[in-house]
PyMOL Python script that loads the backbone (N, CA, C, O; Angstrom):
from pymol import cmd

cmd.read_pdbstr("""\
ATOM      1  N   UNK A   1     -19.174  -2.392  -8.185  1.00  0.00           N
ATOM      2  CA  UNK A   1     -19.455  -1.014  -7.903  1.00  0.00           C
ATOM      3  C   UNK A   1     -18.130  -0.312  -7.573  1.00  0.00           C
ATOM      4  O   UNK A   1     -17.168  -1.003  -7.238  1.00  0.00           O
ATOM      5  N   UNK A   2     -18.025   1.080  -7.652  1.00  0.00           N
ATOM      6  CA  UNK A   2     -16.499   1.814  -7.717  1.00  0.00           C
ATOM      7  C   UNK A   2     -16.778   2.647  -6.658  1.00  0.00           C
ATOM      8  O   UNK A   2     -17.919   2.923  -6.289  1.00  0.00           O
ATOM      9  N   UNK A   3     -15.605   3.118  -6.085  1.00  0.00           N
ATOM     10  CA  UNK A   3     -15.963   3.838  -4.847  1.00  0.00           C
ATOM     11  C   UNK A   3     -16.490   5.170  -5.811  1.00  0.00           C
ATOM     12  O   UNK A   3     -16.579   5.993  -4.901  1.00  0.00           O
ATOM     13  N   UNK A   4     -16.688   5.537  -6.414  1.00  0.00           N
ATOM     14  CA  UNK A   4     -17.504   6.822  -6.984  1.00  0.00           C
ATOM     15  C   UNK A   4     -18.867   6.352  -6.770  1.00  0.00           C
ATOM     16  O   UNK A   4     -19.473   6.959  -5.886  1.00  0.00           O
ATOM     17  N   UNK A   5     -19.524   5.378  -7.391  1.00  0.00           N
ATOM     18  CA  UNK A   5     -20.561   4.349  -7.056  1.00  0.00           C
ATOM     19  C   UNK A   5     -21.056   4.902  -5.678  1.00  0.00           C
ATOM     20  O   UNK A   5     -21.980   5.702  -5.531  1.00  0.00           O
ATOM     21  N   UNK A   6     -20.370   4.401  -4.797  1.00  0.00           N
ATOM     22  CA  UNK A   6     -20.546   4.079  -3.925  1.00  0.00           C
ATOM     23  C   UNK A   6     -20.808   5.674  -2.940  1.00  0.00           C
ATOM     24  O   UNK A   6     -21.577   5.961  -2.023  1.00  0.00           O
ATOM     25  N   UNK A   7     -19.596   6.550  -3.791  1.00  0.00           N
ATOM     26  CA  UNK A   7     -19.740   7.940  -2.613  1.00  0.00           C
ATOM     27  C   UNK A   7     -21.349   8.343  -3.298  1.00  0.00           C
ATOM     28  O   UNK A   7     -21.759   9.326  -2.681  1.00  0.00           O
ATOM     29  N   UNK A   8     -21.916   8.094  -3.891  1.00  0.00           N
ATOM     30  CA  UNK A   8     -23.265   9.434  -4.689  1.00  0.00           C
ATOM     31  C   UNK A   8     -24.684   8.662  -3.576  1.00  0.00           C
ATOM     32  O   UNK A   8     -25.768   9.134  -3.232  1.00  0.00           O
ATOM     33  N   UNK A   9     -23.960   7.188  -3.253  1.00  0.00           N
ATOM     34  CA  UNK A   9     -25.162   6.988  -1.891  1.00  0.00           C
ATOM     35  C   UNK A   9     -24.787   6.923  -0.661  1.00  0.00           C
ATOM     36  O   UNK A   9     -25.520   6.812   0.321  1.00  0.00           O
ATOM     37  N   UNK A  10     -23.210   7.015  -0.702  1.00  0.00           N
ATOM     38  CA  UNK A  10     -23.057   6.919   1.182  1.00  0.00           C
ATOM     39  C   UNK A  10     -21.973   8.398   1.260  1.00  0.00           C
ATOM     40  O   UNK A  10     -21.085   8.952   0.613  1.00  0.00           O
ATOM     41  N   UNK A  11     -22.695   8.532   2.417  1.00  0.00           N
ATOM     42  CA  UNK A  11     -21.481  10.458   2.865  1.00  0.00           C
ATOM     43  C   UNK A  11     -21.228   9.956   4.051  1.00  0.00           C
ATOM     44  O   UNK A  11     -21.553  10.741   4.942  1.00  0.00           O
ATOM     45  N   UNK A  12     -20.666   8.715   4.525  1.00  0.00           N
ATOM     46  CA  UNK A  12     -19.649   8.268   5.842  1.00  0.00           C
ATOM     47  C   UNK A  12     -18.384   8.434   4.861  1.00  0.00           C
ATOM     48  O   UNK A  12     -18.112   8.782   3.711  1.00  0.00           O
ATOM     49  N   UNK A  13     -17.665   7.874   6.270  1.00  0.00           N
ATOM     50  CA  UNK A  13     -16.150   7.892   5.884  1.00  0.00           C
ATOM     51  C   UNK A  13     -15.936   6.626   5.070  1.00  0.00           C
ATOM     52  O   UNK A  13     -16.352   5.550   5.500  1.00  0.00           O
ATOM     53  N   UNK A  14     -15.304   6.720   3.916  1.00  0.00           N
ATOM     54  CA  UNK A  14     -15.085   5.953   2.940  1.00  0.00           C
ATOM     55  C   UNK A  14     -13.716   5.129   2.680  1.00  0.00           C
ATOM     56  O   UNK A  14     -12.680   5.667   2.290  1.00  0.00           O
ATOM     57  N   UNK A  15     -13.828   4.043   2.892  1.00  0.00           N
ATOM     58  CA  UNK A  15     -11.932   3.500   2.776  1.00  0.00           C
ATOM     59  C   UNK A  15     -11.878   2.602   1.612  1.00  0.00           C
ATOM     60  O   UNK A  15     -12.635   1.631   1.610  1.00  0.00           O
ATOM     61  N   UNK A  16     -10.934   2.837   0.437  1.00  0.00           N
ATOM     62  CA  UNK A  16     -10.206   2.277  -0.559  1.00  0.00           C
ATOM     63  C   UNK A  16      -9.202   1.334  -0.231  1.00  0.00           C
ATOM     64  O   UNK A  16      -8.486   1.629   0.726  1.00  0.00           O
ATOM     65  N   UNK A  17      -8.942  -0.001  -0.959  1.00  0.00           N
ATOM     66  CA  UNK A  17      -7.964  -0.828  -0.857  1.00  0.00           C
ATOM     67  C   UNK A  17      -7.898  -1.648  -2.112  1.00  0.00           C
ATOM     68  O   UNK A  17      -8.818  -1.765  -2.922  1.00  0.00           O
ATOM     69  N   UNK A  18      -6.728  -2.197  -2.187  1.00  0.00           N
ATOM     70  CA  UNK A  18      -6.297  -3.004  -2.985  1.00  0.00           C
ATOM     71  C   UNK A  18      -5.818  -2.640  -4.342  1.00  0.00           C
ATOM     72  O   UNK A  18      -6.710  -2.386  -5.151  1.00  0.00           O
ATOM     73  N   UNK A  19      -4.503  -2.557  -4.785  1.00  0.00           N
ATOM     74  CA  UNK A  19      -3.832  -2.250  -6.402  1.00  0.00           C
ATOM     75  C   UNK A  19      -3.587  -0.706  -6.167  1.00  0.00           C
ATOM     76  O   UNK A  19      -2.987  -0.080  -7.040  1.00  0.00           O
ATOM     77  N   UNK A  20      -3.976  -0.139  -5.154  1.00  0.00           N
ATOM     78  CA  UNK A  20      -3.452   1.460  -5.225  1.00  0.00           C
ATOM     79  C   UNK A  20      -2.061   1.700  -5.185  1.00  0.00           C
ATOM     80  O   UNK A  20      -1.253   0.998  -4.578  1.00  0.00           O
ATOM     81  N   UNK A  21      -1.796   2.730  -5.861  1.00  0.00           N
ATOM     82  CA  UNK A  21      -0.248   3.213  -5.917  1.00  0.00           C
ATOM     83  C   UNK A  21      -0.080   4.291  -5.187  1.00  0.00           C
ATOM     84  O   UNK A  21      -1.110   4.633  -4.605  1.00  0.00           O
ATOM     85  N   UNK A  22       0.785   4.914  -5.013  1.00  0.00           N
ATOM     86  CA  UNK A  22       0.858   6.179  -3.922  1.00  0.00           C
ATOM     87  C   UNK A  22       0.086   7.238  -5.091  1.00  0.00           C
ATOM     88  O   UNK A  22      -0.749   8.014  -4.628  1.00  0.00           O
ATOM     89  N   UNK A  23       0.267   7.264  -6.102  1.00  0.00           N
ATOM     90  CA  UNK A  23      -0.431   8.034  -6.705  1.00  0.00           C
ATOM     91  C   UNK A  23      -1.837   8.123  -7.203  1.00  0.00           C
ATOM     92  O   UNK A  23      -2.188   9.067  -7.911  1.00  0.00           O
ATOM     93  N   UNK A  24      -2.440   7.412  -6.943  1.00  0.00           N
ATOM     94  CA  UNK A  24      -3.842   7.101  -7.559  1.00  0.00           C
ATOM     95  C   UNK A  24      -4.211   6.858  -6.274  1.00  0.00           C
ATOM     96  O   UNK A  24      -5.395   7.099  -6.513  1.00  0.00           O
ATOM     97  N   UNK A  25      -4.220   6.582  -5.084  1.00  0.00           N
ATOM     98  CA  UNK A  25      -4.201   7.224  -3.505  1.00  0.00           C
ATOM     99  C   UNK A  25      -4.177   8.334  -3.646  1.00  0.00           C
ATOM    100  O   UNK A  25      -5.341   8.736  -3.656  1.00  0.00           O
ATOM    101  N   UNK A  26      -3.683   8.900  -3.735  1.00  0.00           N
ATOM    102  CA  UNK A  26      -3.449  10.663  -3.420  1.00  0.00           C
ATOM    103  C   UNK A  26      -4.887  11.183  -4.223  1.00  0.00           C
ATOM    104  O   UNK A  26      -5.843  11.791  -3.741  1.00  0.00           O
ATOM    105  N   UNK A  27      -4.682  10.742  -5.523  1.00  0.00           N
ATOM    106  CA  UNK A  27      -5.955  10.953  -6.738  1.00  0.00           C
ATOM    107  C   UNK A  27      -7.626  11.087  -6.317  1.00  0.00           C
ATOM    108  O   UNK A  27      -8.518  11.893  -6.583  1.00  0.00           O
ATOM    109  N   UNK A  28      -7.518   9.816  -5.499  1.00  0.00           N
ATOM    110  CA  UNK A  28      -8.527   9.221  -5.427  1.00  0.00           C
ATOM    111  C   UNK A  28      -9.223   9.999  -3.991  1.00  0.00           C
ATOM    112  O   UNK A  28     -10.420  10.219  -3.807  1.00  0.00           O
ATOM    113  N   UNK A  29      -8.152  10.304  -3.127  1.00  0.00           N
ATOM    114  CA  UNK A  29      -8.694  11.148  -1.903  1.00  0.00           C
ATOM    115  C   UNK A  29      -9.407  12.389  -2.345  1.00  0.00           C
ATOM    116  O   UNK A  29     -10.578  12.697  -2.123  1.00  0.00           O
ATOM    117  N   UNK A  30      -8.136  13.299  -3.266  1.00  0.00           N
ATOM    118  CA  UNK A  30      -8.005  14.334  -3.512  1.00  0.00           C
ATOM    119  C   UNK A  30      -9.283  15.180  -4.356  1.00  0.00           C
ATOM    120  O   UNK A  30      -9.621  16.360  -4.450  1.00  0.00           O
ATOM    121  N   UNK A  31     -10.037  13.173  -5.192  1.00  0.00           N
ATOM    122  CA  UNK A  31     -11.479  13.687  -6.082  1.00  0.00           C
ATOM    123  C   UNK A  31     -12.615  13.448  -5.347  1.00  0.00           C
ATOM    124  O   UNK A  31     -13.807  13.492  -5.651  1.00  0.00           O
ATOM    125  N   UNK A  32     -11.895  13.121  -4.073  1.00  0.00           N
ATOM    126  CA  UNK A  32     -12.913  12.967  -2.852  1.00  0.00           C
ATOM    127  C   UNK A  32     -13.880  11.248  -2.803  1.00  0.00           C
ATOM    128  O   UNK A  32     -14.690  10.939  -1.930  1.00  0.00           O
ATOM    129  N   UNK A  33     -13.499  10.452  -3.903  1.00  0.00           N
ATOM    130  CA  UNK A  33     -14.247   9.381  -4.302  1.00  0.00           C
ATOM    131  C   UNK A  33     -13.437   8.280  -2.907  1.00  0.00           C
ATOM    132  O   UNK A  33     -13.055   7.152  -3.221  1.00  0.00           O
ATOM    133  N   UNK A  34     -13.307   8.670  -1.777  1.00  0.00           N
ATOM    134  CA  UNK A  34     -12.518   7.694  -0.906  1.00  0.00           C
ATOM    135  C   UNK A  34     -11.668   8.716  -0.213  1.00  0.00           C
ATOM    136  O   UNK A  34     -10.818   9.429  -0.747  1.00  0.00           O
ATOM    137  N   UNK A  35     -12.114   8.679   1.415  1.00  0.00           N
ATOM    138  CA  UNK A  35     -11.427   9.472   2.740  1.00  0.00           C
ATOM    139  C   UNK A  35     -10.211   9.030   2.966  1.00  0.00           C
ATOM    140  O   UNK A  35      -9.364   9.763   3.477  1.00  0.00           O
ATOM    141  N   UNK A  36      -9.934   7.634   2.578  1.00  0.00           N
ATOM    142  CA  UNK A  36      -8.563   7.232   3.184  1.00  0.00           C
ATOM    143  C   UNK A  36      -8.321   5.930   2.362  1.00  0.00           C
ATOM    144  O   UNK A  36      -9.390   5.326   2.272  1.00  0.00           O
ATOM    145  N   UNK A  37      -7.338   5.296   1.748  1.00  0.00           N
ATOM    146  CA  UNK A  37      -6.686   4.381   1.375  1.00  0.00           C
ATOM    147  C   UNK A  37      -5.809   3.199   2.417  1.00  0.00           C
ATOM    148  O   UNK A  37      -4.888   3.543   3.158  1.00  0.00           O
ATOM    149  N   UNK A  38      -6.263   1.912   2.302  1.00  0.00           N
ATOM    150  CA  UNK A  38      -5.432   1.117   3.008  1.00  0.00           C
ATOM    151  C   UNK A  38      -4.398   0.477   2.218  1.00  0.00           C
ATOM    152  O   UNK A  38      -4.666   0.192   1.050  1.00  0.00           O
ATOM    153  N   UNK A  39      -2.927   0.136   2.827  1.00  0.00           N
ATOM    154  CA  UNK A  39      -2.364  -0.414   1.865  1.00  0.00           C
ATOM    155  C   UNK A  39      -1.741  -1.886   2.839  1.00  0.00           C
ATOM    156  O   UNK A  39      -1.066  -1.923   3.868  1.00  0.00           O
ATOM    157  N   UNK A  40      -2.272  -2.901   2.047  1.00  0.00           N
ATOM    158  CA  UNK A  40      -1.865  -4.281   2.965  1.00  0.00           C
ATOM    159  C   UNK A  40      -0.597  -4.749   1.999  1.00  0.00           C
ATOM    160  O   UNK A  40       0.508  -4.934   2.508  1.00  0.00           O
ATOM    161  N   UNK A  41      -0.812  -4.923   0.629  1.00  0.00           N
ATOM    162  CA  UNK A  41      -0.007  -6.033  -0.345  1.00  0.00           C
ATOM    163  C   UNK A  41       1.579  -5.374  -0.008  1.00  0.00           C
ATOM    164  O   UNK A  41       2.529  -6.044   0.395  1.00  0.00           O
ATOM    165  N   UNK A  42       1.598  -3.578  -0.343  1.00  0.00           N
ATOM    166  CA  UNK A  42       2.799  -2.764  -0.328  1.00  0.00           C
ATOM    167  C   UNK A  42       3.543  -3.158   0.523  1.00  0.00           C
ATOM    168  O   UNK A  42       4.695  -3.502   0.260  1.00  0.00           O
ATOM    169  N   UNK A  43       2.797  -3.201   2.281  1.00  0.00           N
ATOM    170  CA  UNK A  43       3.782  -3.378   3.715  1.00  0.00           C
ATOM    171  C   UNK A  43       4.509  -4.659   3.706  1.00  0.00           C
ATOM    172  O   UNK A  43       5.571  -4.860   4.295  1.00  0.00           O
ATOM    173  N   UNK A  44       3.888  -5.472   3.025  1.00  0.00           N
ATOM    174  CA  UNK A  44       4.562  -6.931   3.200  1.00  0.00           C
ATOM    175  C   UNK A  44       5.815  -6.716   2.844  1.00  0.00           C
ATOM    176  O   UNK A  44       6.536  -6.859   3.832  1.00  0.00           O
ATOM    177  N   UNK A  45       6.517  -6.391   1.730  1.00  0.00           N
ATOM    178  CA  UNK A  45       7.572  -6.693   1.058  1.00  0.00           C
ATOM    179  C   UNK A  45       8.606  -4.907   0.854  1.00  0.00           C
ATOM    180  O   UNK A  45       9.609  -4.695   0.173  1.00  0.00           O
ATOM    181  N   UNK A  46       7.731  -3.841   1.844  1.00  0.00           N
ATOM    182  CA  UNK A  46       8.263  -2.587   2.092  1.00  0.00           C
ATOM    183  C   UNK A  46       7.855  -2.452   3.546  1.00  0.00           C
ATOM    184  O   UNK A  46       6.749  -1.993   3.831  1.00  0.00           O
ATOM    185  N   UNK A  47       8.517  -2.748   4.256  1.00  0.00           N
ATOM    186  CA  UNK A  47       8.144  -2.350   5.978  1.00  0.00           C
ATOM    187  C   UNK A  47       8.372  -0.881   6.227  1.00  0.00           C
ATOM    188  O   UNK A  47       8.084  -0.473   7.352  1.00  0.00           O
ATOM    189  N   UNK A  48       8.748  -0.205   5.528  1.00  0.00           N
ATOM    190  CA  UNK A  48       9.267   1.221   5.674  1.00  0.00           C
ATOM    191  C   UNK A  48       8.148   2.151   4.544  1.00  0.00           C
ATOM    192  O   UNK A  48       8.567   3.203   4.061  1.00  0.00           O
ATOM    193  N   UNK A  49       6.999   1.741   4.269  1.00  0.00           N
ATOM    194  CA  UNK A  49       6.221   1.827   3.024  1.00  0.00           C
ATOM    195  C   UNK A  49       6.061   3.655   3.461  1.00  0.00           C
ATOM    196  O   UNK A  49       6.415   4.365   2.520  1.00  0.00           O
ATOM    197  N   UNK A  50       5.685   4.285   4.469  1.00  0.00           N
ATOM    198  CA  UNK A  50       5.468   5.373   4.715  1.00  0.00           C
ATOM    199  C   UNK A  50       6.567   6.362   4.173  1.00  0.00           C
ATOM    200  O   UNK A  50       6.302   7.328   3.457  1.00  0.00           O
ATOM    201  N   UNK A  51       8.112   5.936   4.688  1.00  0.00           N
ATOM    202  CA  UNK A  51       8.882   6.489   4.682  1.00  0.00           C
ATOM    203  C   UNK A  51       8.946   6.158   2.907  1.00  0.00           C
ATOM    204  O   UNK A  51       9.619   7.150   2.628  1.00  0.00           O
ATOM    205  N   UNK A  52       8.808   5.735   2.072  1.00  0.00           N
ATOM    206  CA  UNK A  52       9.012   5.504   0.745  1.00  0.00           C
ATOM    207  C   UNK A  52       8.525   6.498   0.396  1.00  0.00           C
ATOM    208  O   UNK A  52       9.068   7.428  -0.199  1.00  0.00           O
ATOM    209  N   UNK A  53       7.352   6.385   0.765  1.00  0.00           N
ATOM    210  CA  UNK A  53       6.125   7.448  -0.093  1.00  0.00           C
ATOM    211  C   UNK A  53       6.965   8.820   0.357  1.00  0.00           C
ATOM    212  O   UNK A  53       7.768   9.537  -0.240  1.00  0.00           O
ATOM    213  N   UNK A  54       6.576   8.832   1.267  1.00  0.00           N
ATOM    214  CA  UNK A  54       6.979  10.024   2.376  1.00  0.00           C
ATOM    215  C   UNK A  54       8.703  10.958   1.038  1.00  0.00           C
ATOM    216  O   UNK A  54       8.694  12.051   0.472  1.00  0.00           O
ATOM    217  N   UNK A  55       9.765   9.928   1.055  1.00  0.00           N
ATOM    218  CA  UNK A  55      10.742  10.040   0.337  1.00  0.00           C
ATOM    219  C   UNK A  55      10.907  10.073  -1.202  1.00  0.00           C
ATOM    220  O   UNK A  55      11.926  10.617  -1.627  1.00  0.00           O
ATOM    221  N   UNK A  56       9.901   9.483  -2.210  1.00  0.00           N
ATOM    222  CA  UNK A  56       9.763   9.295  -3.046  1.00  0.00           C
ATOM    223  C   UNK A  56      10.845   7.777  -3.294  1.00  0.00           C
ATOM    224  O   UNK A  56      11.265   7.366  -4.376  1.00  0.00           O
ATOM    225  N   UNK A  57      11.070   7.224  -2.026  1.00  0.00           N
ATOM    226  CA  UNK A  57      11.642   6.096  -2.937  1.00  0.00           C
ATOM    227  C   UNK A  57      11.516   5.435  -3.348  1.00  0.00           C
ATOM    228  O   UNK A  57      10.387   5.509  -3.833  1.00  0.00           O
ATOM    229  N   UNK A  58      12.040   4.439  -3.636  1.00  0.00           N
ATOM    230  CA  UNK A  58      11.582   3.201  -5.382  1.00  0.00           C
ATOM    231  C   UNK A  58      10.896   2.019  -4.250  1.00  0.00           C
ATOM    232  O   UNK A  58      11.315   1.814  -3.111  1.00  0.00           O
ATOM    233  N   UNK A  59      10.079   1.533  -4.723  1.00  0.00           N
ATOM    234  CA  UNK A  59       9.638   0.301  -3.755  1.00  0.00           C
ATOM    235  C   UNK A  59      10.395  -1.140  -3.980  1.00  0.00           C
ATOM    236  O   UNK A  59      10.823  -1.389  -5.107  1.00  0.00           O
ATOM    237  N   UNK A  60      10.548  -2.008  -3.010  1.00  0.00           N
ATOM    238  CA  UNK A  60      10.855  -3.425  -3.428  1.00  0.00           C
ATOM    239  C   UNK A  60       9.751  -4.427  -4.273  1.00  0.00           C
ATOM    240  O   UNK A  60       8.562  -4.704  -4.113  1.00  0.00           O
ATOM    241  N   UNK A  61      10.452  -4.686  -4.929  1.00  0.00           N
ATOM    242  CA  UNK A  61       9.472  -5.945  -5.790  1.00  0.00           C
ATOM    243  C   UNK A  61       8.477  -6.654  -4.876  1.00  0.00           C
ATOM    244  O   UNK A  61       8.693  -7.221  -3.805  1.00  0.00           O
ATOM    245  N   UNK A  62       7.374  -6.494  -5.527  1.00  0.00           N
ATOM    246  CA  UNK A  62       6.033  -7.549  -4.203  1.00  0.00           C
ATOM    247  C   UNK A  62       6.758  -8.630  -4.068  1.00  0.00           C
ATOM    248  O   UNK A  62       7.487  -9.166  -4.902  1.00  0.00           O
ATOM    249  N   UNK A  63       6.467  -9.018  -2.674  1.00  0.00           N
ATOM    250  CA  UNK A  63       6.672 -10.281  -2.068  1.00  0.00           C
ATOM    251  C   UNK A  63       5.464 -11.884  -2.770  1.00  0.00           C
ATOM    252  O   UNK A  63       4.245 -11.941  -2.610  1.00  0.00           O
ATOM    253  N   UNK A  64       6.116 -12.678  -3.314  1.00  0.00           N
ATOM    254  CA  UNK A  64       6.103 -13.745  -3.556  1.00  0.00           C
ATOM    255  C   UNK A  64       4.659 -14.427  -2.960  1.00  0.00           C
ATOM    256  O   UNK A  64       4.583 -15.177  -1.987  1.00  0.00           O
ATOM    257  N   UNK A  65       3.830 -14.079  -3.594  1.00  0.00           N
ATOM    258  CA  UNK A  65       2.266 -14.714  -3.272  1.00  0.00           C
ATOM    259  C   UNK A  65       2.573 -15.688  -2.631  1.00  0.00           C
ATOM    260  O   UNK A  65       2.296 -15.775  -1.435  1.00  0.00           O
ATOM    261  N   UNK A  66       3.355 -16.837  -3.444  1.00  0.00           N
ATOM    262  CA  UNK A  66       3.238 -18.429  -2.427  1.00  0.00           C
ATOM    263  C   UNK A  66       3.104 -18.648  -1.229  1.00  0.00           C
ATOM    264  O   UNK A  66       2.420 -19.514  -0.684  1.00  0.00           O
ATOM    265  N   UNK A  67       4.210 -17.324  -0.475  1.00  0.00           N
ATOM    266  CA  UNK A  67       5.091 -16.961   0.644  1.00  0.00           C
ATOM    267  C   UNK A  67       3.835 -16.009   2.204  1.00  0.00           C
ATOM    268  O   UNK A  67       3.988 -15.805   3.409  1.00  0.00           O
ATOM    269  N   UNK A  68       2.740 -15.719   1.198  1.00  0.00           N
ATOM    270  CA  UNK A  68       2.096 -14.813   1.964  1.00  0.00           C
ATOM    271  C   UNK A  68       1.410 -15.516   2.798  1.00  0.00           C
ATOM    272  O   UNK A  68       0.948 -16.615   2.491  1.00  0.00           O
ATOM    273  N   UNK A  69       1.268 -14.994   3.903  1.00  0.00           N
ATOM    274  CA  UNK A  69       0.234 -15.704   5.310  1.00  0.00           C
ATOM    275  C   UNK A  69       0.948 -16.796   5.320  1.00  0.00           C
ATOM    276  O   UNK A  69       0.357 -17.875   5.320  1.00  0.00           O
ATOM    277  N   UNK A  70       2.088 -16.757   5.327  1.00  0.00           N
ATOM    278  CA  UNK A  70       2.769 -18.708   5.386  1.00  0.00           C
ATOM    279  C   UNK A  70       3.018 -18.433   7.456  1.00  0.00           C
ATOM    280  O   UNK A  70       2.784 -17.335   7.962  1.00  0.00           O
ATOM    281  N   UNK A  71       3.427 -19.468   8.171  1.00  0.00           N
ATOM    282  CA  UNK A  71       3.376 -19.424   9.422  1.00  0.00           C
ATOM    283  C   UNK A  71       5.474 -19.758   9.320  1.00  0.00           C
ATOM    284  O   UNK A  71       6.164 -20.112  10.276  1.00  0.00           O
ATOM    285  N   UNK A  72       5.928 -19.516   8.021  1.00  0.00           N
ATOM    286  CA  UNK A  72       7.468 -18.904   8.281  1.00  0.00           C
ATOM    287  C   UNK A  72       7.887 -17.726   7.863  1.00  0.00           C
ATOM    288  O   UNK A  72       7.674 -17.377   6.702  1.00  0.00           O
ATOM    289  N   UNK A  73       8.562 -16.919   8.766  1.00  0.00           N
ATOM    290  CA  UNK A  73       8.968 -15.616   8.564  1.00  0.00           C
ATOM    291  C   UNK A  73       9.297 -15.209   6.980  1.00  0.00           C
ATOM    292  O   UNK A  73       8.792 -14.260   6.380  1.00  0.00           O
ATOM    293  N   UNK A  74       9.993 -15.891   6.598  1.00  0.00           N
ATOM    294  CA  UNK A  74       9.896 -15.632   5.087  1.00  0.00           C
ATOM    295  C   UNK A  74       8.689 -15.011   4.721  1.00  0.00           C
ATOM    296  O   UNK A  74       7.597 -15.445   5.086  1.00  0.00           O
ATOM    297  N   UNK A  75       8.884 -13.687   3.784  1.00  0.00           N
ATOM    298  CA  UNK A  75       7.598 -12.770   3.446  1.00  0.00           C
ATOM    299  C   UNK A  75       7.490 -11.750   4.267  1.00  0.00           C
ATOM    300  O   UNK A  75       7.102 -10.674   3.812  1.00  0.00           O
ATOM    301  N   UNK A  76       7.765 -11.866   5.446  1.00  0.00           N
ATOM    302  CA  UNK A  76       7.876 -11.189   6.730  1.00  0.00           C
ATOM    303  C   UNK A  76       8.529 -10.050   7.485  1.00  0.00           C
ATOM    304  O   UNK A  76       8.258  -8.913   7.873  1.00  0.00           O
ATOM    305  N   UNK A  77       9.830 -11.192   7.502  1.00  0.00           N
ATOM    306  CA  UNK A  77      11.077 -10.329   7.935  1.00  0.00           C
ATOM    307  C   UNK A  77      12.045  -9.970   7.520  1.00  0.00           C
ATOM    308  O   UNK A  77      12.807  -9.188   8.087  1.00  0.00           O
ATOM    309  N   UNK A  78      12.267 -10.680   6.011  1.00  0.00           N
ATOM    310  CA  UNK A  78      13.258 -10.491   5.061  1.00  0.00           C
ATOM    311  C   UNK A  78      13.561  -9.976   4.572  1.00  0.00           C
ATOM    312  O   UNK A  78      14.770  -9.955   4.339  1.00  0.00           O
ATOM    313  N   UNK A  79      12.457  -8.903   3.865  1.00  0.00           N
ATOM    314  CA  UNK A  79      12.444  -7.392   3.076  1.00  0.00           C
ATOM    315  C   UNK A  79      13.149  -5.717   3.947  1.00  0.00           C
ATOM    316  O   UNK A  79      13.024  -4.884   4.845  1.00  0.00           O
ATOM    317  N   UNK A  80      13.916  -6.200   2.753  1.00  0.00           N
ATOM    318  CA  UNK A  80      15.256  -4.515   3.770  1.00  0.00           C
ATOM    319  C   UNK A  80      13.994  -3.218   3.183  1.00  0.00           C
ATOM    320  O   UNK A  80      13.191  -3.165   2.252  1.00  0.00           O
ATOM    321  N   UNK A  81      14.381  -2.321   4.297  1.00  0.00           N
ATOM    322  CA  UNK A  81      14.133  -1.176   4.387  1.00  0.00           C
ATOM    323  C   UNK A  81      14.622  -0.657   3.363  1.00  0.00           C
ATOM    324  O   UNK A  81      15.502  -1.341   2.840  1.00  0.00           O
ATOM    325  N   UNK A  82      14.277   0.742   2.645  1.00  0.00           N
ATOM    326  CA  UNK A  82      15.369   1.518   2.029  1.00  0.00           C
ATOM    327  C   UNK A  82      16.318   1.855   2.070  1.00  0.00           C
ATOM    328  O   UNK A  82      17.074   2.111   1.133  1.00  0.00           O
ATOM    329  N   UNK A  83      16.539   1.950   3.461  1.00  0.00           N
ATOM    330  CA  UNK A  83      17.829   2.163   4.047  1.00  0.00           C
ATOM    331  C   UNK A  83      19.314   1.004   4.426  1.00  0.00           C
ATOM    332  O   UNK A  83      20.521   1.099   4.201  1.00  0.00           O
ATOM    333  N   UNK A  84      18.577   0.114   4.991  1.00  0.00           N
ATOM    334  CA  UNK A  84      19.121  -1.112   4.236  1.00  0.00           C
ATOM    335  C   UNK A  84      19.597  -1.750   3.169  1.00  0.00           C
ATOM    336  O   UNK A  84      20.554  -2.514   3.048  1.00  0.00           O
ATOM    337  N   UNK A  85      18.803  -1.338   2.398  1.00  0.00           N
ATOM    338  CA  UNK A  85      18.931  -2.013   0.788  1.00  0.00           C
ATOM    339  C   UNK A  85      20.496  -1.232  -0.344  1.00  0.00           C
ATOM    340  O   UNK A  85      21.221  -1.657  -1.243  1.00  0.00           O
ATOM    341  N   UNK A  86      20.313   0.277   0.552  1.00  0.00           N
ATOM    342  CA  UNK A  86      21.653   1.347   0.301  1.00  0.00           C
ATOM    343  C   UNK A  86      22.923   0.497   0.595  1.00  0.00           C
ATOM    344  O   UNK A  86      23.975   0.642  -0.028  1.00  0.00           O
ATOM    345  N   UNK A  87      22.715  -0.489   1.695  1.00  0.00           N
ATOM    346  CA  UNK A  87      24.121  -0.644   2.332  1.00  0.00           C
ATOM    347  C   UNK A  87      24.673  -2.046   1.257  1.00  0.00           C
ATOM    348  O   UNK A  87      25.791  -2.514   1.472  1.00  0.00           O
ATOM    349  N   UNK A  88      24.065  -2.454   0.473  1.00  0.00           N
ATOM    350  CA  UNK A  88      24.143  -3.834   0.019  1.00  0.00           C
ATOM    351  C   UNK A  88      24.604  -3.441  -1.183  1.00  0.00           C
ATOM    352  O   UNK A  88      24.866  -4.277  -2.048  1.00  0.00           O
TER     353      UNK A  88
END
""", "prot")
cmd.dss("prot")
cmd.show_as("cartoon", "prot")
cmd.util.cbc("prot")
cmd.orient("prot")
């Protein structure tokens, strides 16, 4: 079922996730088919994900599936900011 699906039987607040881009987020609010968008996969490997959007800047390459939910920082803490990534 698609959140369009889904808005023509429920009028609560509606949340989207997973494969969204900042633009098809924006889309998707904007046709009203979804109140708000979560973004989990983006933050991993952009800790600064707001300020991207926010800036239009380029995102870092997703972080390394293998690496995800691992119990070592790797995946974690490793991914530079935008601002960071300038200085390198």
């Amino acid at each position: 079922m698609t959140l369009a699906e889904f808005r023509t039987v429920f009028d609560g607040v509606l949340m989207g996730n997973c494969g969204y881009t900042q633009e098809s987020a924006e889309e998707t609010i904007k046709t009203g088919n979804a109140d708000l968008i979560a973004f989990g996969r983006p933050f991993i490997s952009n800790p600064d994900l707001v300020e991207r959007f926010s800036n239009d800047w380029p995102l870092n390459p997703p972080a390394d599936m293998n690496i995800w939910y691992s119990f070592e920082p790797e995946g974690y803490v490793d991914f530079p900011t935008y601002e960071e990534s300038k200085k390198s």
